[in-house]
Residue, then its C-alpha position, 0 to 999 in steps of 0.5 A: x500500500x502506497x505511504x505518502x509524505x512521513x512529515x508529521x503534522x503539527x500546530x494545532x487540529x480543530x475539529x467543526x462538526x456538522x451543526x453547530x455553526x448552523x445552530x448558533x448563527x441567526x437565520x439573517x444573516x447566513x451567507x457565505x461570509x459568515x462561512x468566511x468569518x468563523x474560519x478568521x475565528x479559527x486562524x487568530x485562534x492558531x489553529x492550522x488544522x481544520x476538520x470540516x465534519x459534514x454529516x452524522x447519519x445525514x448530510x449538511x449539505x446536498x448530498x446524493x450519498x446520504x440524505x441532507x438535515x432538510x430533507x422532508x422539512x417544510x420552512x412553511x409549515x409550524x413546529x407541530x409539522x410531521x418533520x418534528x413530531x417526534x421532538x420535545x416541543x421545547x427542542x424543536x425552534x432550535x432544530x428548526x433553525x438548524x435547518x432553516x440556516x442549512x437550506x438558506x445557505x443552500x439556497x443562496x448556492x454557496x457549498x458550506x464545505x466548499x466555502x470552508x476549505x476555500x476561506x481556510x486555504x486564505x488563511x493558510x489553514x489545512x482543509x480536512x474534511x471528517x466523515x462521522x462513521x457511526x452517529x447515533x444521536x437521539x437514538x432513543x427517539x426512533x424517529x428524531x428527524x435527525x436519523x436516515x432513513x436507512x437507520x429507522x427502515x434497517x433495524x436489522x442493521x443495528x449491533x443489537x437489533x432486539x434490545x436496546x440496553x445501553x446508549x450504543x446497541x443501535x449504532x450500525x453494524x459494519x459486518x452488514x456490507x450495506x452499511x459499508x457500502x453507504x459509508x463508501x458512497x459518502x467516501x467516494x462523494x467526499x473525496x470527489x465533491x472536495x478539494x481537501x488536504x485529507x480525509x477523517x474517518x471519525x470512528x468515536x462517533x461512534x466508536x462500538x461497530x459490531x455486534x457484542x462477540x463479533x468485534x476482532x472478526x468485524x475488525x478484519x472486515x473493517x481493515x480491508x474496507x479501509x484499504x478500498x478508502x485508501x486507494x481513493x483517497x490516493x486517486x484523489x490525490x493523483x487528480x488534485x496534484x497533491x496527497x490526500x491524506x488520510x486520519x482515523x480517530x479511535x478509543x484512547x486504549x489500544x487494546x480496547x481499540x483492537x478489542x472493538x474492532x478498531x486496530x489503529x496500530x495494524x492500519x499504520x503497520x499496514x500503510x493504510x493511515x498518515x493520522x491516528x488521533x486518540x480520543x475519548x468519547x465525550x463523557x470525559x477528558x481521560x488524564x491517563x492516556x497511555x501516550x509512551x504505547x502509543x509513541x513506541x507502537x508508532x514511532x517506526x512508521x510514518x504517521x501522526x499521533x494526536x492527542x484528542x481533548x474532549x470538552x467535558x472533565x469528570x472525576x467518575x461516572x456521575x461524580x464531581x467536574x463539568x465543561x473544561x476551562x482553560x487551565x483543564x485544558x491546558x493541563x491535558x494539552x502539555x500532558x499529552x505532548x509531552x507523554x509523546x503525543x505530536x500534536x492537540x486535537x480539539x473536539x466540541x471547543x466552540x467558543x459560541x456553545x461549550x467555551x462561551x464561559x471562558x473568561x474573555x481573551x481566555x479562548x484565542x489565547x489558550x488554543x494558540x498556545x497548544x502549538x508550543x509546550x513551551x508556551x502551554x508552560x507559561x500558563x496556568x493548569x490543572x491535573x485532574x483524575x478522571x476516567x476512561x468512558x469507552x470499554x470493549x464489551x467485557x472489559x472491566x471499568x476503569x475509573x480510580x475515584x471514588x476510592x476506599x481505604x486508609x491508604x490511596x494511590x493515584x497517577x497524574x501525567x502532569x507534563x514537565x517537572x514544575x520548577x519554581x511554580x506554586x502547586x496546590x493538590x486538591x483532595x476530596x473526601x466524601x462526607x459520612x453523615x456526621x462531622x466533616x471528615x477529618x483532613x488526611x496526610x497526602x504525599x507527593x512521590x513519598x514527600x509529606x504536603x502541608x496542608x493548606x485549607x479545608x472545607x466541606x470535606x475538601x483539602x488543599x495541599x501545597x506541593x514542595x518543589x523537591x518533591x515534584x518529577x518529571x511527566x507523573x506524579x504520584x499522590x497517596x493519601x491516607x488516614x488512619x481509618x477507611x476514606x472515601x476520595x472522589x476528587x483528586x486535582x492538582x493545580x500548577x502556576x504558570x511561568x513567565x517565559x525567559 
């Protein structure tokens, strides 16, 4: 199989989805120029990468492959139309003007993709687009005007067609040659219909393919399926007069990717991918992301390992966390590029919906910074641990908080070895009923911390600067008797650059 350029890709990657510039934008204006605007947006914020996604099960544009979101709306028609019966009412203004916005944009003839790649290449920004391989949003709402009609007429296509126990059972199954062969088509179109740099095919979204005990055979389907993408993208590329490259994004773990089907390291072995960007579903941030496997699996073969970054950061399942802010993101940023990660994959960070609270200034600044460690150095962060939100059927849970016992270990990749920085551990403990918990001794790499505050079971250490390694850090907290740890957080000051 044909391997184009080894030249790793750097700066920072951006990744748009299919909606979000239509949901968060008024009816008027919507032209081209609003298409223009958002893309200056991304490059003042310094992205260089920029991941134009233009479907989940339809298209944002019209599509001949898959059907487009307007299909069967009527512009004409009230919130109680057909198109929108299956909705809560209070969903369906904001679904409508989704629409409205795609079909006004259509109407007036500008091609949102096209606009996108062209705007970008103004900008010297490199154009991808990214396919959604398996969205199942709304899934519990049969007819939710946002499925196809292949997904609502072909149930026998589901992984798990007679039951519906968990949020992935109704996510396609690419055993089923029909549901590759519909991906194939959008392949085909996508690669025909635009002048892009490269190809995502974004297999967290998502990221469960086959039915329960059939993965590791799905898998072998799937690899030889991705070899027929890659010779199009390769013809595409001839046609361009330039590569075609193409990226894959998949589960953080390598053995729960093999697991699901998803082998990253064979399709790099095999020539198949230039990009593997290793990502969480959405859940969570994952601050324990083996980035030295990764490295060393990789590293003999000419591809780029991205670190993807969600928008949300939970310490477990329902547990403390919420929406990133900066110091959480930059936090994972260093700790993944200097765990070997080559390059920030950002997903969900909208600055007019997830990133709106962000303190002013505060959203440009910090995504320029996540081209430089050197820069992400100089600026405040958080560690927090937090847990693992995919798993291969039959693998065991993997999320260290809460956490029992008299004495507790935990793991923080951190990134350099702070010098000269104040560094504040944070420790949570849940609350027995009755008096607030009593403050427990925590240890950096076996150095005693000085406790800082305390309130409502929460406690601040200061870390001493002899204490601190390079790239992780180890806490032990303990007491003497059984705790509860839910919250487990370390805060870095940042630097000013020599």
């Amino acid at each position: 199989m044909m391997r184009l350029s080894g030249v790793s890709l750097s700066g920072l990657i951006f990744n748009y989805d299919d909606s979000e510039f239509f949901s968060k934008n008024p009816p008027i204006p919507m032209n081209g120029q609003a298409v223009d605007d958002r893309i200056d947006l991304m490059a003042r914020a310094g992205v260089t990468i920029f991941m134009c996604n233009i479907n989940a099960q339809r298209a944002n544009y019209a599509s001949s492959a898959f059907e487009p979101f307007w299909s069967g709306f009527d512009p004409q028609a009230g919130d109680d139309q057909p198109f929108l019966a299956d909705m809560a009412p209070e969903d369906r203004p904001g679904y409508r003007k989704m629409c409205e916005n795609m079909l006004a944009l259509h109407n007036q003839g500008v091609d949102y993709a096209a606009r996108v790649i062209s705007r970008c290449r103004h900008n010297g920004i490199s154009p991808w687009i990214s396919l959604r391989m398996n969205d199942i949003h709304w899934n519990d709402r049969l007819q939710h005007p946002i499925h196809s009609a292949f997904w609502k007429e072909n149930h026998s296509c589901w992984r798990v067609p007679d039951r519906r126990i968990n949020y992935f059972d109704r996510a396609m199954d690419y055993s089923q040659e029909s549901v590759r062969n519909r991906h194939l088509a959008l392949v085909k179109e996508a690669l025909a219909r635009y002048d892009s740099d490269g190809l995502e095919l974004d297999f967290m979204r998502a990221p469960y393919l086959f039915r329960p005990g059939y993965e590791l055979e799905g898998g072998k389907i799937l690899t030889e399926w991705l070899a027929q993408v890659r010779q199009l993208a390769v013809q595409a590329g001839q046609k361009r007069g330039h590569p075609v490259k193409l990226g894959v994004r998949v589960p953080v773990n390598p053995v729960t990717a093999y697991n699901l089907g998803l082998d990253a390291v064979l399709w790099v072995q095999c020539g198949l991918v230039d990009l593997v960007t290793v990502a969480p579903w959405f859940d969570t941030m994952d601050s324990n992301i083996p980035w030295f496997l990764w490295k060393r699996l990789l590293s003999p073969y000419p591809v780029t390992l991205a670190a993807g970054l969600e928008i949300n950061a939970y310490s477990y399942p329902g547990g403390p966390g919420g929406v990133v802010d900066p110091e959480t993101a930059v936090g994972a940023a260093i700790a993944a590029l200097h765990g070997g990660a080559d390059i920030i994959y950002l997903f969900n960070y909208y600055q007019t919906s997830w990133c709106k609270n962000w303190p002013p200034g505060k959203y440009e600044s910090t995504l320029r910074a996540m081209s430089s460690i050197r820069e992400l150095d100089c600026l405040s962060r958080r560690h927090m641990v937090t847990f693992r939100d995919v798993l291969a059927p039959g693998e065991l849970a993997d999320h260290p908080l809460p956490a029992t016992g008299s004495r507790l270990f935990f793991r923080l990749q951190t990134g350099p070895r702070p010098v000269g920085r104040t560094v504040t551990a944070t420790i949570g403990l849940q609350s027995p009923v009755g008096p607030e918990p009593e403050a427990p001794e925590l240890r950096v790499n076996g150095v005693v911390c000085s406790l800082q505050t305390q309130q409502d079971g929460v406690f601040t250490f200061k870390a001493p600067d002899a204490a601190l390694a390079d790239v992780v850090q180890l806490l032990e907290v303990s007491n003497n008797k059984p705790i509860t740890a839910n919250r487990i957080e370390l805060d870095i000051s940042g630097a000013t650059p020599a």
